[in-house]
C-alpha positions, -999 to 999 in steps of 0.1 A, spaced: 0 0 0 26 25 12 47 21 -23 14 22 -47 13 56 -27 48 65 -33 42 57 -66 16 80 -73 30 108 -59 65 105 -74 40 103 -109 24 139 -101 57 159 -85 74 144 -123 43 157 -142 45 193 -122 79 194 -128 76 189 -163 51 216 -162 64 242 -148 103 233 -168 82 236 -201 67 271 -189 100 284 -176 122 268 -208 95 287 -233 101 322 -216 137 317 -220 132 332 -253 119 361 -244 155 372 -233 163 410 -234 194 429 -230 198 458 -208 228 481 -201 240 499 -175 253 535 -180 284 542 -162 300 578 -156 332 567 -138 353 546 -114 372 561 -87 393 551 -56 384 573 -29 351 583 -20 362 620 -20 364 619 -58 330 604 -59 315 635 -39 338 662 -58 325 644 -92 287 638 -82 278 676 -70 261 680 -106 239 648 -110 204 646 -97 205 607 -97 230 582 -94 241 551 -75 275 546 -61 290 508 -57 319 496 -45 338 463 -59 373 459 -48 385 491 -38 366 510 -64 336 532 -64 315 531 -97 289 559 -103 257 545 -121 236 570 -136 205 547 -153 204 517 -174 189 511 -208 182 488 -236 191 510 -260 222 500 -275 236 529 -291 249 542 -258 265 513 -246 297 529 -257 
């Protein structure tokens, strides 16, 4: 009784898997590209305030001793450059 039971419900967790693989697998086409605009890269945070004082909106992140300014992102790709 107990592996009829197992049965069945290893049967319905493999058809929802397959399910819900086949929905995610058919919106993997629908892949865009965005970009992120970048005004500069800087090592101390002092240049980051000195070169900010003019911009209304922008994120500052720091990876390894760096402090990128982000400004916006896009998908247009002209102005990836």
């Amino acid at each position: 009784m107990n592996t009829k039971k197992i049965i069945i419900l290893l049967g319905i967790s493999l058809l929802f898997s397959f399910i819900i693989f086949k929905k995610y697998s058919a919106e993997e086409n629908n892949y865009k590209e965005y970009y992120i605009l970048q005004v500069g890269a800087y090592n101390n945070y002092d240049n980051v305030i000195k070169n900010t004082k003019t911009l209304d909106n922008f994120m500052v992140y720091e990876d390894i001793n760096m402090y990128k300014i982000f400004i916006g992102f896009t998908k247009d790709n002209s102005v990836k450059n």
